[in-house]
C-alpha distance (Angstrom), angle and dihedral (degrees) to the residues before:
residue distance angle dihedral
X1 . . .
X2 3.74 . .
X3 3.82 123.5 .
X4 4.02 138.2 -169.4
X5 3.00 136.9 175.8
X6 4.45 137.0 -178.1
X7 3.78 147.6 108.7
X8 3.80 123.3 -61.3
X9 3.64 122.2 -152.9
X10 3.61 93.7 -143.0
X11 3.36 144.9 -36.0
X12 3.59 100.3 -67.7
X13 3.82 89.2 52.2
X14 3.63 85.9 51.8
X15 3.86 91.4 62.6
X16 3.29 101.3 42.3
X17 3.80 86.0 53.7
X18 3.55 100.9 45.8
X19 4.14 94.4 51.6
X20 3.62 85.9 44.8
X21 3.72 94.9 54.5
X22 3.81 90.1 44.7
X23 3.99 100.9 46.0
X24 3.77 94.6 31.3
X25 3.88 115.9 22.0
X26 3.92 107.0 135.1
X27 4.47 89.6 -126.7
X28 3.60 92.0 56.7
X29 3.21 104.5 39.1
X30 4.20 88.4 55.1
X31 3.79 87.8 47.2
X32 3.60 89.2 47.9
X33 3.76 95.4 -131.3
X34 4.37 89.3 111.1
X35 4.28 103.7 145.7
X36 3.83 108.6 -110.5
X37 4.23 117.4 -138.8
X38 3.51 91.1 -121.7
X39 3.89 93.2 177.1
X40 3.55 139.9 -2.2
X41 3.71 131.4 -166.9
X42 3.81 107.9 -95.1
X43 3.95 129.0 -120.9
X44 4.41 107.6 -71.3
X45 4.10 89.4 16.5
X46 3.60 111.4 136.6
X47 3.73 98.3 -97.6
X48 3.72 113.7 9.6
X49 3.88 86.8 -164.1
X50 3.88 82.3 80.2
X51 3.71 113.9 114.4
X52 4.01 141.6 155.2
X53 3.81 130.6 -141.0
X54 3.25 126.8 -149.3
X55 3.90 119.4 -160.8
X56 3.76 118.8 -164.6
X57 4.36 91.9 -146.7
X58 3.61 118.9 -140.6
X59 3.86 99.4 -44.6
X60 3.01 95.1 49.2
X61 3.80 92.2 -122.9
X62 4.02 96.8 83.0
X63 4.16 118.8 104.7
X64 3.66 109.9 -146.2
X65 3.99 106.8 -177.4
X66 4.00 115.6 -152.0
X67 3.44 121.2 171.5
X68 3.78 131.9 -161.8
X69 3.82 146.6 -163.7
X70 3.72 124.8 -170.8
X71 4.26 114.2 -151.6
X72 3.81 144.1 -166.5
X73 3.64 146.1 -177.1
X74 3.56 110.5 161.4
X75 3.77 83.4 -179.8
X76 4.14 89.7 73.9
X77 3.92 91.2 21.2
X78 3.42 85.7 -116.1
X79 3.75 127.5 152.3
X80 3.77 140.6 153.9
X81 3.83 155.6 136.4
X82 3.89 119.8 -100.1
X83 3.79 109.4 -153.0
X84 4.31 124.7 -174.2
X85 3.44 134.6 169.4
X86 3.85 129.1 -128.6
X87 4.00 133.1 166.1
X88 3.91 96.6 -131.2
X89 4.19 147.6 15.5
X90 3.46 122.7 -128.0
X91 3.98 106.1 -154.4
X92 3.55 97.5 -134.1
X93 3.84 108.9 55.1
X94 3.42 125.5 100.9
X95 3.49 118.1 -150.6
X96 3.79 130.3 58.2
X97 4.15 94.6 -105.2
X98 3.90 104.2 46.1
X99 3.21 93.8 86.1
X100 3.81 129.7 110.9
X101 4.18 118.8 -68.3
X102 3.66 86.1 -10.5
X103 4.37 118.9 -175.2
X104 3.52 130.0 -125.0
X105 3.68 110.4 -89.7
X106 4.25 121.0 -96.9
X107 4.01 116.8 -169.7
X108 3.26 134.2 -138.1
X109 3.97 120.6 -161.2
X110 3.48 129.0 -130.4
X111 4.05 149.2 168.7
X112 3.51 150.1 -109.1
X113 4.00 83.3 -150.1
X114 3.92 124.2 76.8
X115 3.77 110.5 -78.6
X116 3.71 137.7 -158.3
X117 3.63 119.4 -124.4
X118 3.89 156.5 -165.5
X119 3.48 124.6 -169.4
X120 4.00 117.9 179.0
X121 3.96 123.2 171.1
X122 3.67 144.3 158.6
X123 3.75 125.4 -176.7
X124 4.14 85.8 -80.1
X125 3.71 111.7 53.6
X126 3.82 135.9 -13.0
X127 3.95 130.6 -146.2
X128 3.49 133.5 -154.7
X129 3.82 128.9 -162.7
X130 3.96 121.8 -178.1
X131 3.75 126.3 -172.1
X132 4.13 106.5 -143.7
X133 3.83 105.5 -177.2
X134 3.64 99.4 -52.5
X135 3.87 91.6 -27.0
X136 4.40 121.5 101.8
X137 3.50 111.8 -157.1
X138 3.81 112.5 -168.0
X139 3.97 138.7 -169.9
X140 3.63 133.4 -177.6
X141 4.15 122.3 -165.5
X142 3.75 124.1 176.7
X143 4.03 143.5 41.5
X144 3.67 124.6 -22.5
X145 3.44 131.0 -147.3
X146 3.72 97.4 -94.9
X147 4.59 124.9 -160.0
X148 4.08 84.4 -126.5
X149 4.20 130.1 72.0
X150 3.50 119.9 -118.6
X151 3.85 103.9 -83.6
X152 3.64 88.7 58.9
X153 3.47 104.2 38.4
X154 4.00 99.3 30.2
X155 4.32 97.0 165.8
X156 3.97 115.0 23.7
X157 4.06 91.2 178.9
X158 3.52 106.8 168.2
X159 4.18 123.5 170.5
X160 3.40 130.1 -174.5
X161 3.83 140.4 -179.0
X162 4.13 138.3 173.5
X163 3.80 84.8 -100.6
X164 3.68 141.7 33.0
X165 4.06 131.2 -138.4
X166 3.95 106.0 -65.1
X167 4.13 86.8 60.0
X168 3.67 113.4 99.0
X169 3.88 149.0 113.1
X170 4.38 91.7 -12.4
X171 3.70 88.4 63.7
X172 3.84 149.2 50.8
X173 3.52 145.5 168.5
X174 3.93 95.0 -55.9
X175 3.56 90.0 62.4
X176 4.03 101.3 125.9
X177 3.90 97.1 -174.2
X178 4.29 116.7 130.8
X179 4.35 81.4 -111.3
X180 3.61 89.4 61.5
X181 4.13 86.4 82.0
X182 3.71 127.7 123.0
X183 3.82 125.2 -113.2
X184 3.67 93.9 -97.5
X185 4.17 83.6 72.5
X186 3.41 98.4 16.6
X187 3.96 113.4 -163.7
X188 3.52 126.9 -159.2
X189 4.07 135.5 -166.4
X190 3.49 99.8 -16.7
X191 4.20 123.6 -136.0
X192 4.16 85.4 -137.6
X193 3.12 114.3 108.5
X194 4.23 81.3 -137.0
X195 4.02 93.6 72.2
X196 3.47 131.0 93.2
X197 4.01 115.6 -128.5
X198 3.97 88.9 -88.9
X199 3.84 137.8 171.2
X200 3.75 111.4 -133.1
X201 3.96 111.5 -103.2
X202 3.24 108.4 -116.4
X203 4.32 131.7 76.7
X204 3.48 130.2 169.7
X205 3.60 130.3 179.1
X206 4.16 122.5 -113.5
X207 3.47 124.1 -141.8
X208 3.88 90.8 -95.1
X209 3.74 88.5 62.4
X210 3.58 93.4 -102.5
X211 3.36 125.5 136.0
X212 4.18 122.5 -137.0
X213 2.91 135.9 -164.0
X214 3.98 125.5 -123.0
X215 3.87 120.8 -151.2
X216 4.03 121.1 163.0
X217 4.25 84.0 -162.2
X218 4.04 86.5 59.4
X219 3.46 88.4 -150.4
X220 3.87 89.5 -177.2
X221 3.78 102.8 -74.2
X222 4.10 114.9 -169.9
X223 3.44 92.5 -141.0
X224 4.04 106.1 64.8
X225 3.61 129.1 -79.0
X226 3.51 117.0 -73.4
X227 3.43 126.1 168.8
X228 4.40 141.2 158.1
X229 3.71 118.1 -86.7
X230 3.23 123.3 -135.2
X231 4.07 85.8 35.8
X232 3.26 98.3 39.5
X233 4.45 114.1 38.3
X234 3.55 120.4 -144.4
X235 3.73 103.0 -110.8
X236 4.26 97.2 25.1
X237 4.05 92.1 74.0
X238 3.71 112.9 131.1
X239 3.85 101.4 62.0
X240 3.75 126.2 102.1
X241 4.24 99.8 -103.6
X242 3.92 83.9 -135.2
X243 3.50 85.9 78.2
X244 3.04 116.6 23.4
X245 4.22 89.1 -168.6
X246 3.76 98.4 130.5
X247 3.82 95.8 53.5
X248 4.17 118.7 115.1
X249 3.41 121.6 -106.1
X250 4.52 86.9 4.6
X251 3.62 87.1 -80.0
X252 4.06 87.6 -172.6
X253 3.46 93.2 56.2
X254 3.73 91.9 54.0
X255 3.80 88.6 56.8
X256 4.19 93.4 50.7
X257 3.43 89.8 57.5
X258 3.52 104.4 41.5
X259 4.04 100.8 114.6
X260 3.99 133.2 -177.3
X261 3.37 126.5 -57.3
X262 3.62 124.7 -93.0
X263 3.82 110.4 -86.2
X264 4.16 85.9 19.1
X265 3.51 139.9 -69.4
X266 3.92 136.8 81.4
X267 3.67 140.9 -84.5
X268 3.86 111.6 -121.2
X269 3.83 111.6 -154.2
X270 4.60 113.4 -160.2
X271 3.91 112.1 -119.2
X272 3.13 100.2 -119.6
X273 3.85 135.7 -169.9
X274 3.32 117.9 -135.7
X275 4.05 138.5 157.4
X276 4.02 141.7 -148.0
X277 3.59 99.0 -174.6
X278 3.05 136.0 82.5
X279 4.15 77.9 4.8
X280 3.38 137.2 -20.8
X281 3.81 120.6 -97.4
X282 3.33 154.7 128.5
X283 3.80 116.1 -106.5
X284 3.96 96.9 -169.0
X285 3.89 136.7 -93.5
X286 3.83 141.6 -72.1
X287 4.01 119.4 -104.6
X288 3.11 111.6 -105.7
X289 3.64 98.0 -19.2
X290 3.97 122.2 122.7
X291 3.89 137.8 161.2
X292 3.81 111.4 -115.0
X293 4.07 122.7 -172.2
X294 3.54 114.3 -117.0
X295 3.57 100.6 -157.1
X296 4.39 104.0 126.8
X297 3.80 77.7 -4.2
X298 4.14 127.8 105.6
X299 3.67 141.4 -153.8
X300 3.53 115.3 -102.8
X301 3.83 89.6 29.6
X302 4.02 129.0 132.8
X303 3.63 117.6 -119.7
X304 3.75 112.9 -178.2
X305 3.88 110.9 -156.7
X306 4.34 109.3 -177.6
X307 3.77 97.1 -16.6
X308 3.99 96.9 -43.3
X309 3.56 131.7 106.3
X310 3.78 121.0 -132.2
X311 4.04 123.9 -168.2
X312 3.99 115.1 -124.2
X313 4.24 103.5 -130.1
X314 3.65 125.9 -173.0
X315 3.58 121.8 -140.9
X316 3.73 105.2 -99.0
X317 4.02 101.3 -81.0
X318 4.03 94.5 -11.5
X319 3.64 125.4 107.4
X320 3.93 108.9 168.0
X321 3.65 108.8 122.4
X322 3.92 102.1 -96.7
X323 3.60 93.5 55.8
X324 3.70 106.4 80.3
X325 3.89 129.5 95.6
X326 4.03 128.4 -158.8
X327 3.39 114.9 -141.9
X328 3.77 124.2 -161.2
């Protein structure tokens, strides 16, 4: 797994960092699991920001397609990253999403003001954290770990932003709606009348090739129910995640005051997808991605679980004690 971290100037320097850390950082490339540009948007195409990865897995012999789109409107202060998924490239398009089986947009926010950042990847998936102010936007793109082997579950592309399709140029990164969430608890259309019409930000693909949508506010997707574990329980889905009131046994209030272990250090939980409807299942876990409590615990910290360090992330603006992530 390779790691960086720094200070971008803005948000173009944050691009031009982040593909250069996934096509050309020094681990990767020795571990041969280095991002490929698969496609990029040709001179005169709508937005020749557009480009597709390609990353070659674990074997090396895997094609995982991630496309991107870089944005601004300095008129609204608004910039950001759209990301999708698709399971091929056709040669001759000329945008980022008309490609083959592509996803729903997500959106990640960014700056025209220096930013922290995080970038880890292997040769399956890649996330990106960035520190705006006191905001961390977040994004995810590539395979999770899915509960099936590899005949059965052939192409477990997942990606994930702070925001779903529906955010755009009249928003930003101070945006404090319940939509404004990242894909650990995604959060779709909200019933305030403070969110934007909005898909939730975060896709993955099924093993039919589908992709589905997952939305901890179950605002009535067609697809099935999907939500994020530990956020989200199996059987509670159905109540706003702002509140949390509705939930057996006040399953939020045994997150805020889980604490650290005895002797020190944290318990790291998997984000995992799971589903009540049409059945109830378990789709499979992020990479790398965990919930952590934050009780006696701060963002930006270090918690080493078994030898490996894991990043302590708020959840965009949010700093209640179940909101925080650890990222390896």
């Amino acid at each position: 797994m390779a790691v960086k971290t720094g200070v971008a100037s803005d948000h173009i320097d944050l691009w031009e960092k982040l593909i250069e850390f996934l096509t050309e950082d020094p681990t990767l490339v020795a571990n041969g699991e280095n991002w490929q540009i698969a496609w990029q948007a040709p001179p005169g195409a709508p937005n020749e920001s557009d480009i597709v990865l390609k990353g070659p897995g674990s074997t090396g012999n895997e094609e995982i397609f991630v496309g991107m789109r870089r944005y601004a409107y300095p008129a609204t202060n608004s910039y950001f990253i759209r990301l999708v998924g698709m399971t091929g490239i056709l040669a001759t398009s000329s945008a980022y999403n008309d490609h083959v089986n592509v996803s729903n947009n997500v959106v990640m926010y960014t700056d025209i003001n220096p930013m922290s950042y995080w970038f880890v990847a292997n040769g399956r998936r890649f996330v990106v954290v960035v520190k705006i102010s006191t905001v961390y936007e977040a994004m995810y793109g590539g395979f999770f770990l899915p509960f099936g082997d590899p005949l059965s579950y052939p192409y477990p592309l997942m990606v994930g932003g702070s925001a779903g399709a529906g955010f755009g140029q009249d928003q930003n990164y101070t945006f404090t709606g319940s939509a404004h969430s990242h894909f650990v608890n995604p959060y779709g259309q909200g019933s305030g009348s403070s969110d934007p019409g909005t898909d939730p930000p975060l896709y993955f693909l099924d093993p039919s090739a589908q992709w589905l949508e997952v939305d901890n506010g179950n605002r009535g997707a067609t697809k099935g129910n999907n939500a994020v574990a530990p956020w989200e329980p199996l059987g509670g889905m159905g109540t706003s995640f702002n509140t949390g009131s509705s939930y057996p046994g006040s399953y939020y209030n045994i997150l805020d005051n889980t604490v650290e272990c005895l002797g020190g250090g944290f318990v790291l939980a998997p984000a995992m997808i799971v589903q009540n409807n049409p059945t109830n299942q378990t789709w499979g876990t992020m990479d790398g991605v965990y919930w952590v409590p934050s009780v006696n615990n701060a963002v930006e910290n270090i918690v080493t679980v078994g030898g490996v360090d894991h990043l302590v992330v708020q959840n965009v603006y949010r700093t209640a004690s179940h909101w925080c992530l650890a990222l390896e």
